[in-house]
ZAMARGU-4260 file (C-alpha; in steps of 0.2 Angstrom, whole numbers, plus 5000, padded with zeros to 4 digits):
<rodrens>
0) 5234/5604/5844 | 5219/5609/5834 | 5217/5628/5825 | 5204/5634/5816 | 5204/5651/5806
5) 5191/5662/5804 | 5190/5679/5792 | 5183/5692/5801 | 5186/5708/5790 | 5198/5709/5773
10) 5213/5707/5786 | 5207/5702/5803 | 5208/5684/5806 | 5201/5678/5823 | 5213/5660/5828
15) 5203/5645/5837 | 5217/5636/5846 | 5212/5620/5856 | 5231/5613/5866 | 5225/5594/5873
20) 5228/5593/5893 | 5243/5580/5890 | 5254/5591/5884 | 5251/5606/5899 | 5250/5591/5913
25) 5266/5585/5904 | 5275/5601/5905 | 5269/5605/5923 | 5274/5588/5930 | 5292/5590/5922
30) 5293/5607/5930 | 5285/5600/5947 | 5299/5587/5945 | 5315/5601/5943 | 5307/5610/5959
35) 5305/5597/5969 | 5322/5593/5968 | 5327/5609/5979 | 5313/5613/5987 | 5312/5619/6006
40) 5295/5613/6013 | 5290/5613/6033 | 5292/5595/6039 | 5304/5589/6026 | 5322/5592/6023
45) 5328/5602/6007 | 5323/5591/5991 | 5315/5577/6000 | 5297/5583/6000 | 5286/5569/5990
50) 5280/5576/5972 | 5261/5577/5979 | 5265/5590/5992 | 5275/5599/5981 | 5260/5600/5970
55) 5250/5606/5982 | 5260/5620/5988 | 5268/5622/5967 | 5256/5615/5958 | 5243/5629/5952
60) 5258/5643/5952 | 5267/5633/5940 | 5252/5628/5930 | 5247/5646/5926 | 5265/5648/5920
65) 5266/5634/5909 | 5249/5639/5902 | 5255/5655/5898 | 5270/5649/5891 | 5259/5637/5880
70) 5248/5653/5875 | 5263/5660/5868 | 5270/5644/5857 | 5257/5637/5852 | 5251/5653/5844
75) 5267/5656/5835 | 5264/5638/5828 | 5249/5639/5823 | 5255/5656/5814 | 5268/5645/5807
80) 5255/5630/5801 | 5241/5643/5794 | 5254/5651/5783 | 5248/5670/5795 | 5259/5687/5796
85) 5252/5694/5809 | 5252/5715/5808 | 5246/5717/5827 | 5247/5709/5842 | 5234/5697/5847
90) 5219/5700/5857 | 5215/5685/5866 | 5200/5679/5872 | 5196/5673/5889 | 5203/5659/5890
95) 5195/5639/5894 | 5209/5631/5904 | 5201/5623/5919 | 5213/5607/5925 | 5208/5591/5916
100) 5201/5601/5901 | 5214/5605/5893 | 5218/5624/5884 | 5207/5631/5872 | 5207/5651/5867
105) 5204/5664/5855 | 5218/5673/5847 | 5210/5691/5833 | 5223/5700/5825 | 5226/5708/5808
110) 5239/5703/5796 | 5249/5708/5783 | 5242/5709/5766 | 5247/5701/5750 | 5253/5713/5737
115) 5251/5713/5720 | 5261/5729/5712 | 5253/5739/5695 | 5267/5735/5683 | 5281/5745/5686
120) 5285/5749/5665 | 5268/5760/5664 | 5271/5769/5682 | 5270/5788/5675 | 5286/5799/5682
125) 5289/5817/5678 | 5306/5819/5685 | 5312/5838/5689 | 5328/5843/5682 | 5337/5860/5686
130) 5351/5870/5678 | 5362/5881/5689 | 5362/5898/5677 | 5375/5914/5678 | 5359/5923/5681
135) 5356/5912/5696 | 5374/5913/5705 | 5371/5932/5702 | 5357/5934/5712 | 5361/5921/5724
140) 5376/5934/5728 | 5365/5947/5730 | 5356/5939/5743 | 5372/5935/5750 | 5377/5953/5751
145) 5358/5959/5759 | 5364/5943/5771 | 5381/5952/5777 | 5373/5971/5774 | 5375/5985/5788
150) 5364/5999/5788 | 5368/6021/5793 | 5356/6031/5800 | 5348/6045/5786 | 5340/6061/5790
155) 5326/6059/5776 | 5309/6050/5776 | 5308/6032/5776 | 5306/6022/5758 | 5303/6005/5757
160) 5317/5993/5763 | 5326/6006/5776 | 5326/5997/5795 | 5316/6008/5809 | 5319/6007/5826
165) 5300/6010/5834 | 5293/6010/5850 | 5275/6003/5848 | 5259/6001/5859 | 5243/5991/5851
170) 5224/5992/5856 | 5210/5982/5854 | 5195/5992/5859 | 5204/6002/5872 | 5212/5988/5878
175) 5231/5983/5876 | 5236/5966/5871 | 5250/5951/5875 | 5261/5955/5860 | 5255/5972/5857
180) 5269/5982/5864 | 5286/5984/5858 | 5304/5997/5861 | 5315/6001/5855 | 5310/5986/5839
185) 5317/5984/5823 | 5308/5983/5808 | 5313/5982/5788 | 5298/5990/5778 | 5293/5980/5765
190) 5297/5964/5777 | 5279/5959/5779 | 5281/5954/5799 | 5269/5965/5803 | 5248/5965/5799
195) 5244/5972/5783 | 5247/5990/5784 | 5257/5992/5798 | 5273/5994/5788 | 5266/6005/5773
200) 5259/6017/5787 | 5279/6021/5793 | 5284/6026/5775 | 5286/6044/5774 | 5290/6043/5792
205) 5304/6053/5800 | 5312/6050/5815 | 5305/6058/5831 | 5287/6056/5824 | 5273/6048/5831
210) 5262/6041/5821 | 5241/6033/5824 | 5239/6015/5814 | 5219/6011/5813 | 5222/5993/5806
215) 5212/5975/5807 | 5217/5958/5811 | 5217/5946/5798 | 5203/5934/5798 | 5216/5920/5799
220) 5226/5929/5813 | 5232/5911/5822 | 5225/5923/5841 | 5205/5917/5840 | 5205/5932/5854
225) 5212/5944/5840 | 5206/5937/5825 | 5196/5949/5812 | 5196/5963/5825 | 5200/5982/5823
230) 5218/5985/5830 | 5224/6004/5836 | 5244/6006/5834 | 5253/6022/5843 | 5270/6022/5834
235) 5284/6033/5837 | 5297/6031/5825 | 5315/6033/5835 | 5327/6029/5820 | 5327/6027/5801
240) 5341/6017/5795 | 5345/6013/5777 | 5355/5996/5774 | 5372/5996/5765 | 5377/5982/5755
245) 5396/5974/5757 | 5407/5978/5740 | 5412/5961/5731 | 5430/5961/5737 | 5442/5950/5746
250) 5434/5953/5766 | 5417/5948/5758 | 5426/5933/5751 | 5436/5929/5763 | 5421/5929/5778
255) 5411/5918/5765 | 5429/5903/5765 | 5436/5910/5748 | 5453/5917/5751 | 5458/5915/5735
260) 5458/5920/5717 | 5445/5935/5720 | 5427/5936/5711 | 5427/5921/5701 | 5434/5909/5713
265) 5417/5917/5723 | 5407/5915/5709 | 5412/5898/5706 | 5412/5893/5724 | 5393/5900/5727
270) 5388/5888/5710 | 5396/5873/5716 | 5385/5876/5731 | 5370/5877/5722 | 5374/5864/5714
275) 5375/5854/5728 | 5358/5859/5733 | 5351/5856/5717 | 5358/5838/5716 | 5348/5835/5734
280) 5333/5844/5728 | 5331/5835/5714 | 5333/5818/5722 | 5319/5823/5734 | 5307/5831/5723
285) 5310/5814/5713 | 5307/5805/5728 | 5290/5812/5730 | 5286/5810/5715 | 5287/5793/5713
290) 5279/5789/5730 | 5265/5798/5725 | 5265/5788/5708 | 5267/5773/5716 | 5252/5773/5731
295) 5240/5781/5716 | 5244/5766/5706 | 5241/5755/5721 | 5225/5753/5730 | 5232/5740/5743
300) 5221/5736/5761 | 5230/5742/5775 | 5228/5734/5795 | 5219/5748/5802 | 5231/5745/5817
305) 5245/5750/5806 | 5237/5766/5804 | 5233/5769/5822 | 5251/5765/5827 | 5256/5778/5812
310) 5243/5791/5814 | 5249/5790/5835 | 5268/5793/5832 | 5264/5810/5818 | 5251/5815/5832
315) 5265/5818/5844 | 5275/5824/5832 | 5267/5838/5827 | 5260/5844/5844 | 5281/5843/5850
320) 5284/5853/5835 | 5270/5866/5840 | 5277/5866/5858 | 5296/5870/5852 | 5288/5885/5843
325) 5279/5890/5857 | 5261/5886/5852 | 5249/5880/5866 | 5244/5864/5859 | 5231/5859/5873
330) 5216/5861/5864 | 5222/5853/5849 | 5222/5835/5853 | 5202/5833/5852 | 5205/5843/5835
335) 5193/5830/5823 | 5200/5838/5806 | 5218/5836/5814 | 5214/5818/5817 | 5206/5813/5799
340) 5222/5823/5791 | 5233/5814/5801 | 5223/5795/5798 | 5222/5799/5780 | 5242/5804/5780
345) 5246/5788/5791 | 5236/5777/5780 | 5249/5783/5764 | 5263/5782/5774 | 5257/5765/5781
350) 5254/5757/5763 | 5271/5764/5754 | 5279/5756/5768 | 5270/5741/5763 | 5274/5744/5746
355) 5294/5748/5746 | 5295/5731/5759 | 5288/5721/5745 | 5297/5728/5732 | 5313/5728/5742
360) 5310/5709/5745 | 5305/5703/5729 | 5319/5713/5719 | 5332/5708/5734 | 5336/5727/5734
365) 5351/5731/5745 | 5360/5746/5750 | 5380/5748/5754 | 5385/5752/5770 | 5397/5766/5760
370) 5380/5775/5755 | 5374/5774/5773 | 5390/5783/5778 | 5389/5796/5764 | 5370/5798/5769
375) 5377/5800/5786 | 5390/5813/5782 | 5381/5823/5771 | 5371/5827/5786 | 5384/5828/5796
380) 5393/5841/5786 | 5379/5855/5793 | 5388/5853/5812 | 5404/5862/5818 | 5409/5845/5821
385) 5406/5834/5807 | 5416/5818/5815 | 5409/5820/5832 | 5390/5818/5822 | 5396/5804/5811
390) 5403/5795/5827 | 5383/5800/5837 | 5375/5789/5822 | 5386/5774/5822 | 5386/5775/5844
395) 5366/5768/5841 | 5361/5755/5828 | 5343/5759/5830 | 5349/5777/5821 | 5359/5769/5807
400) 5345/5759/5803 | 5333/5773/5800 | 5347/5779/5788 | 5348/5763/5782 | 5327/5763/5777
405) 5330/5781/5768 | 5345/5776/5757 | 5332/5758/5754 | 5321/5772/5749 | 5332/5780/5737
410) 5335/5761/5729 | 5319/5759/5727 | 5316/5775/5719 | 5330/5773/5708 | 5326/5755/5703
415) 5307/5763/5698 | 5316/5778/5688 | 5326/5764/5678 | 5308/5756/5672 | 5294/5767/5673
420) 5289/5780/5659 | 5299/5793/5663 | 5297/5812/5658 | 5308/5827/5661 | 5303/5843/5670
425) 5314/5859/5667 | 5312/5866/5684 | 5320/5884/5688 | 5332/5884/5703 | 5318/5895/5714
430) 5304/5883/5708 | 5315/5867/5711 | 5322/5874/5729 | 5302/5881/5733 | 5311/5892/5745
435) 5315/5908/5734 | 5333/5906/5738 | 5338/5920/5725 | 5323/5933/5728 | 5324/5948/5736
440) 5326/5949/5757
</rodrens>
């Protein structure tokens, strides 16, 4: 067998393979040979028929399958010969295989690129770091409380934070709207569910007015139809409700799994939470962070198949996640600045993948199976039935090896924590958590 390589591009090679005809007319007389042998042709009995008119009736069937065949080893030995890791499948030429001749064929694909890592000891990390404070776990219990709160109908005007019940009906230039008309609807002033000024309109409101909103859409309103344009709201206001906070006592407690020990056994339950969440927080904000250090540190060439295959699978990723949130997602798919974000995101994730695979090979990085379980039932403990999640993981190997990659991940992370230039960042729990856990709701 003869190859040839040729570089077409930083990591497309296109593979000249030349197979001499002895070897196919070798393996299509062996295979002619086993047929034969129980063969049924007219005029002969079972197995008797000579090999030349089993040739003629076999001979270009099974020579099509033995090239095929030969298509197939011979390009994972020349793969093997030429030292190649191929990143794609092959594209193969047509292919010279007339009887007599021999096989010849052209095989272009991309491969794997070699990877020579920044050194790790001057990768630049600031790592986050967070303190539960008393200040904290008493506003985490007053968010608590807004999240159990009840509310009583008052006779007075309505302030900021009271919950109306409104029966509404919008108009864009004399014309109603989808979406524009609502009863019997509550809302919390203050909220912000509504366009800009539709809530502070209702303050000062009583129930049984009526009320005129002349309002505008936001520029950025995600309806194009309603974007930007004038708005007309009739509002009658039906209820005005103030919410009532639960008292820090033992039903509050109780409902929230502390039966015991009263207030500060509350307290200190909500800051083991927290603390819980922190530790997980921190240990993804950390992740990021180093990712982000490690791709900025290495410029590496990635197959542009790669890519593709990536940029494909968060394409349907994020249109199924628009369509679980309702979205019509049908004239997104030609969306050009939603494909360049999505390359440019496929091209980063394509490349630290790349990167953690070396790194995990190189440094022989391995990962317990007793951290994949505690991965598996931290996630697990979310579900009313934590066993019956644990036992859905372990029921598919292709789902215990994707935990299997994230806790590779958080080796890897932690193998570059113990070497690079490390820095800490005091963050503040609502910083750290990015989700304003302890503000107001």
């Amino acid at each position: 067998m003869q190859v040839s390589v040729e570089n077409t591009g930083p990591l497309e090679r296109k593979v000249r393979i030349s197979v001499p005809e002895d070897k196919i007319a070798t393996a299509v007389q062996t295979r002619l040979q086993s047929i034969s042998r129980t063969s049924k042709i007219q005029g002969f009995r079972p197995g008797k028929a000579p090999i030349k008119v089993v040739e003629q009736h076999y001979g270009s069937r099974v020579r099509q399958e033995v090239i095929g065949e030969v298509v197939q080893s011979s390009f994972y030995e020349a793969l093997a010969q030429e030292k190649l890791r191929p990143a794609s499948r092959p594209t193969i030429d047509p292919m010279d295989a007339e009887q007599g001749q021999g096989l010849k064929y052209t095989a272009t694909f991309e491969i794997f690129p070699d990877i020579t890592l920044a050194p790790i000891e001057e990768l630049m990390v600031e790592k986050p770091v967070c303190n539960v404070s008393a200040k904290d776990v008493e506003k985490m219990i007053e968010v608590i409380r807004k999240q159990h709160r009840t509310s009583q109908a008052v006779a007075r005007p309505a302030q900021d934070g009271d919950i109306l019940t409104i029966d509404y009906e919008g108009a864009v230039e004399g014309n109603k709207f989808e979406g524009g008309t609502g009863k019997d609807f509550k809302i919390e002033l203050g909220s912000g569910r509504f366009i800009s000024g539709f809530e502070a309109g209702l303050i000062g409101k009583q129930a049984g007015e009526q009320v005129t909103l002349d309002l505008n859409f936001p520029a950025e309103y995600p309806k194009q139809e309603l974007a930007g344009k004038p708005v007309k709201f009739e509002v009658t206001v039906k209820a005005v409700n103030e919410p009532v906070l639960p008292e820090l006592n033992d039903e509050l407690f109780t409902s929230m799994g502390v039966k015991d020990g009263g207030l500060e056994a509350f307290k200190a339950e909500i800051r083991r939470t927290m603390e819980r969440e922190v530790e997980q927080a921190v240990l993804a904000r950390s992740k990021n962070v180093v990712l982000d250090a490690l791709y900025r540190a290495n410029k590496i060439e990635v197959p542009k198949s790669l890519i593709k295959q990536e940029a494909i699978r968060l394409s349907e990723q994020f249109h199924k996640s628009l369509q679980m949130r309702g979205v019509d997602v049908g004239h997104h798919h030609d969306d050009e600045a939603e494909t360049a974000a999505l390359t440019t995101q496929a091209g980063k994730k394509v490349t630290l993948q790349l990167i953690i695979t070396d790194i995990v090979r190189t440094q022989q990085i391995k990962v317990e199976p007793a951290k994949v379980r505690k991965m598996i039932e931290i996630v697990a403990q979310g579900y009313e039935d934590p066993n019956e999640v644990v036992n859905w993981y372990y029921s598919d190997s292709n789902r215990v090896a994707e935990v299997e990659a994230m806790a590779l991940e958080d080796e890897v992370v932690a193998w570059i924590l113990s070497r690079g230039k490390v820095t800490e960042k005091e963050l503040l729990f609502d910083d750290l958590m990015n989700k304003g856990q302890t503000e107001n709701i």
